[in-house]
C-alpha positions in Angstrom: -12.8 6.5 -11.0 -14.3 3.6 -9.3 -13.4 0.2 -11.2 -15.2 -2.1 -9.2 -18.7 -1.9 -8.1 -19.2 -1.7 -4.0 -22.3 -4.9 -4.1 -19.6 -6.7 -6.3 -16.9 -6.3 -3.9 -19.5 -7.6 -1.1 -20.1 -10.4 -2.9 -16.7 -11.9 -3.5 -16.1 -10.7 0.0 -18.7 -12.9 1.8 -18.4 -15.8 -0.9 -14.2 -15.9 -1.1 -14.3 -19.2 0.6 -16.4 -20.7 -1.4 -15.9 -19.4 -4.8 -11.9 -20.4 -4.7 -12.8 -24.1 -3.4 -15.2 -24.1 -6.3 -12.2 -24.5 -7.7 -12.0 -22.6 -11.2 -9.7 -25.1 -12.4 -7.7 -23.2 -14.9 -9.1 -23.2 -18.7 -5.7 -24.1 -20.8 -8.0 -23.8 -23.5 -7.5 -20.3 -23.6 -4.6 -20.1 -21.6 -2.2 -22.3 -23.3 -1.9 -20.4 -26.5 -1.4 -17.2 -24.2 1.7 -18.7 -23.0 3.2 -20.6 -25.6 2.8 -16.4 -27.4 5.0 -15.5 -24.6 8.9 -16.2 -24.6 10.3 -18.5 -21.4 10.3 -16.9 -17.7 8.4 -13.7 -19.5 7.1 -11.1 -16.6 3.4 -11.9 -16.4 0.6 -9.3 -14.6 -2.6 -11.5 -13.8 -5.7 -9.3 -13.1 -8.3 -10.2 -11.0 -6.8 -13.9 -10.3 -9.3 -15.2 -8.2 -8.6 -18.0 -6.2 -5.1 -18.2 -8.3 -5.5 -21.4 -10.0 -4.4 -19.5 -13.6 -1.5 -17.7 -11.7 -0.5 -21.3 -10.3 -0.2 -23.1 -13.4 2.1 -19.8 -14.7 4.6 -20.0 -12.0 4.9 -24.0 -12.4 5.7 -23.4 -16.0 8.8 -20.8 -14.9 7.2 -17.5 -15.9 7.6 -14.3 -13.6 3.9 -13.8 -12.5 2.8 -10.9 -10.3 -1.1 -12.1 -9.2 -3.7 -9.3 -8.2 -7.2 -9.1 -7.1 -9.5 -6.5 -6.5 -11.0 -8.3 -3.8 -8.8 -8.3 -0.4 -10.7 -11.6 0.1 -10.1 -13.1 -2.8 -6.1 -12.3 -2.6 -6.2 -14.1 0.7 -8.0 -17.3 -1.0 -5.1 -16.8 -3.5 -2.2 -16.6 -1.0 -2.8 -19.5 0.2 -3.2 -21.4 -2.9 0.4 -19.9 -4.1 1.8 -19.8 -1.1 3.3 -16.3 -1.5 1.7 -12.7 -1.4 -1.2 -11.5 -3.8 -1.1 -7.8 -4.3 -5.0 -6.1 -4.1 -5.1 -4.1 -7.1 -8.0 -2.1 -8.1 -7.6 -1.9 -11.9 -7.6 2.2 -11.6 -5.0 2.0 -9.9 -2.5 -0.1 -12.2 0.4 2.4 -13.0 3.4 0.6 -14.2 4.5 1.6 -17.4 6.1 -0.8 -20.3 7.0 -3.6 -17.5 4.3 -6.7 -18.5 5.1 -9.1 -22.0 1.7 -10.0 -20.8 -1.4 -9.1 -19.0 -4.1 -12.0 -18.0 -7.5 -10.9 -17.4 -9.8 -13.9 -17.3 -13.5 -13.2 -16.2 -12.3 -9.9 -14.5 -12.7 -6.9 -16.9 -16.3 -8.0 -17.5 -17.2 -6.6 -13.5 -15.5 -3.3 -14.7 -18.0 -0.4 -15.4 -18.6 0.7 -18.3 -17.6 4.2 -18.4 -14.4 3.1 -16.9 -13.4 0.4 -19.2 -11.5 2.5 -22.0 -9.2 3.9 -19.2 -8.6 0.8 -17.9 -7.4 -0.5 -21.5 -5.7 2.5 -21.4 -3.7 1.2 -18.3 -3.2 -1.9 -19.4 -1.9 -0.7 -22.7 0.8 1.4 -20.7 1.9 -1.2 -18.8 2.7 -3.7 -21.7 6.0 -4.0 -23.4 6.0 -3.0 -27.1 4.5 -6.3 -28.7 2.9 -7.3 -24.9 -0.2 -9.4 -25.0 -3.2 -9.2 -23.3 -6.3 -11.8 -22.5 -9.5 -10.5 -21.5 -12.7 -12.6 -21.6 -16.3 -10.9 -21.1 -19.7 -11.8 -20.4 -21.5 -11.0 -23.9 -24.9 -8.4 -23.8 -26.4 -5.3 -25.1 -26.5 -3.3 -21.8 -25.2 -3.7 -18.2 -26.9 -4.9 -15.5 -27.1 -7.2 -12.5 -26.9 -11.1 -12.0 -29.1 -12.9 -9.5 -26.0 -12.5 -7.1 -26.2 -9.1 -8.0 -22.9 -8.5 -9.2 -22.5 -5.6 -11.7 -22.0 -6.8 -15.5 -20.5 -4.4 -18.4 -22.4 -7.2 -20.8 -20.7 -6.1 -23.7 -21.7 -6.5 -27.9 -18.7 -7.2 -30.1 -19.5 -4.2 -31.6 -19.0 -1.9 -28.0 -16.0 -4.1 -27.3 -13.7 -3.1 -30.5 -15.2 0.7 -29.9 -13.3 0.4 -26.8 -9.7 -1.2 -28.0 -9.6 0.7 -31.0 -8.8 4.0 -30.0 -5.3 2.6 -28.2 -4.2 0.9 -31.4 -4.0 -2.6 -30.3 -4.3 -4.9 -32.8 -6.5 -7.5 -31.8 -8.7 -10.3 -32.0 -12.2 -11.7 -30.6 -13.6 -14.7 -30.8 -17.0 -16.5 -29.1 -18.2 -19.5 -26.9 -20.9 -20.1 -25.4 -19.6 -21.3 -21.6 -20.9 -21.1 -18.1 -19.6 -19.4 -14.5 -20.5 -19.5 -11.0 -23.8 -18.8 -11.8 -24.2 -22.4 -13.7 -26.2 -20.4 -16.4 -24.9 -20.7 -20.0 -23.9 -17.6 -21.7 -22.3 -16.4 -24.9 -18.4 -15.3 -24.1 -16.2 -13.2 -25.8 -12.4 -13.1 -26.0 -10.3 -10.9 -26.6 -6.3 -11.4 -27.6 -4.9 -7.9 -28.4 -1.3 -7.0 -28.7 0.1 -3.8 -27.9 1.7 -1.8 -31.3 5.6 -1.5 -30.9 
């Protein structure tokens, strides 16, 4: 399995620097609910954390947050921000089982491809607590493809999306924006809040 495409990886390899000073601040929007669905100091597995800006505002409010990249770069850019060590996790390679009340996934999943993506759910899903809650947001699309950084895109349709939760039983939600990235083009969004069955 290969969870994260190679030009992808390049990308966020020669553009670490500047992508984390860019400075993502984080989006309480959606992360504040997240939280406040989470009970105090609860054990916290952020995917794909960037530059760590999400992960930050987690550990200041007193929860147990492990922080993960795929991108050894982009762990680095996070490190520093944190001031403590970022773990480079490919999401294939997540294997903790019923450890997480909640997995954040903000702008990650979306790079994943999409023959891979129900197995990473899949991993996810083990590695939630009964009743654990996971965030995922996604670029919205009919079809994968490329952006002008070329950086791989699953580009999902609602409709693809829930054909890939369903199947675990989560029982989930998804809701739409239209929002922007690093690309400073407007784009519809979806989110995603599912919760692991007991």
């Amino acid at each position: 399995m290969r969870s994260l495409d190679a030009e992808t990886l390049n990308f966020y390899a020669a553009e670490a620097d500047t992508y984390a000073l860019q400075a993502r601040a984080a989006k309480s929007k959606r992360l504040d609910p997240f939280l406040a669905a989470l009970p105090a100091g609860a054990k916290i597995l952020e995917l794909g954390c960037g530059g760590g800006q999400d992960s930050l505002v987690m550990l200041t409010r007193g929860f147990d947050v492990t922080s993960t990249d795929g991108s050894p770069e982009m762990a680095k850019q996070a490190e520093q921000l944190l001031g403590r060590p970022v773990a480079v996790l490919p999401f294939d390679q997540l294997e903790e089982r019923d450890i997480y009340d909640g997995v954040w996934a903000n702008a990650c999943l979306l790079h994943v491809p999409r023959p891979e993506l129900a197995a990473v759910l899949f991993r996810i899903h083990r590695a939630l607590k009964p009743d654990g809650i996971f965030y995922a947001s996604y670029k919205a699309g009919m079809a994968d493809g490329r952006d002008r950084f070329q950086r791989y895109y699953n580009y999902p349709s609602r409709d693809w999306l829930i054909s890939q939760y369903a199947p675990l039983g989560w029982s989930f939600e998804i809701d739409e924006n239209i929002g922007g990235g690093y690309d400073g083009e407007k784009t519809e969004w979806l989110h995603v809040t599912a919760i692991r069955s007991a």
